[in-house]
N, C-alpha and C positions, 0 to 999 in steps of 0.2 A: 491477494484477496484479504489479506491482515489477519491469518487463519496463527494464533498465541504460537503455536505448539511447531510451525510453519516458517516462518519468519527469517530473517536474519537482519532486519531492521532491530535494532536490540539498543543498549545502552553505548556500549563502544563503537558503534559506525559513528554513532550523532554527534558525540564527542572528538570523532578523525573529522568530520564535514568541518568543524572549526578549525581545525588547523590545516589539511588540505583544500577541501572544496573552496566554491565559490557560491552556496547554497546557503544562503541566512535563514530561507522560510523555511529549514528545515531544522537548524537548529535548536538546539537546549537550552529553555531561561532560563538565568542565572538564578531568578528567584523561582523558579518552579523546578528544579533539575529532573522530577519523576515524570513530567508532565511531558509526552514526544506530542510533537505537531502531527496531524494525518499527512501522506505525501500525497501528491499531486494524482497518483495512479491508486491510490485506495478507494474501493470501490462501496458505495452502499447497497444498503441492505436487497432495495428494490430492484440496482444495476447487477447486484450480484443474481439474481432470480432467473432476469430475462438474457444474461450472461448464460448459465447453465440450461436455461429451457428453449433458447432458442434452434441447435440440436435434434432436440426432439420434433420441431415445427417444419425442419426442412426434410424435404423429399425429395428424392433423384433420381432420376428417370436412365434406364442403362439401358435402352434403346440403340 
């Protein structure tokens, strides 16, 4: 959920993706190196909401 303190997306995965993966939209511009691209499963602000409230919304019936 891209939570800083959470993570393990960090500087050295992005830098293995170039030499293992096969993930370019995820790697580090040469000219930007601080700069990480969001990945594919990062969620926004709004997704993240209805992510954690939806939970609360369902009810079940133990009938």
């Amino acid at each position: 959920m891209d939570i800083k303190e959470k993570t393990k997306d960090n500087l050295n995965a992005r830098l293995d993706l170039k030499s293992i993966c096969n993930r370019s939209e995820l790697e580090l511009d040469e000219r930007r190196p601080n700069i990480m691209p969001k990945a594919a499963y990062t969620l926004s602000k709004e997704q993240k909401r209805r992510v954690c409230s939806t939970p609360y919304d369902v009810t079940l019936n133990y009938n």
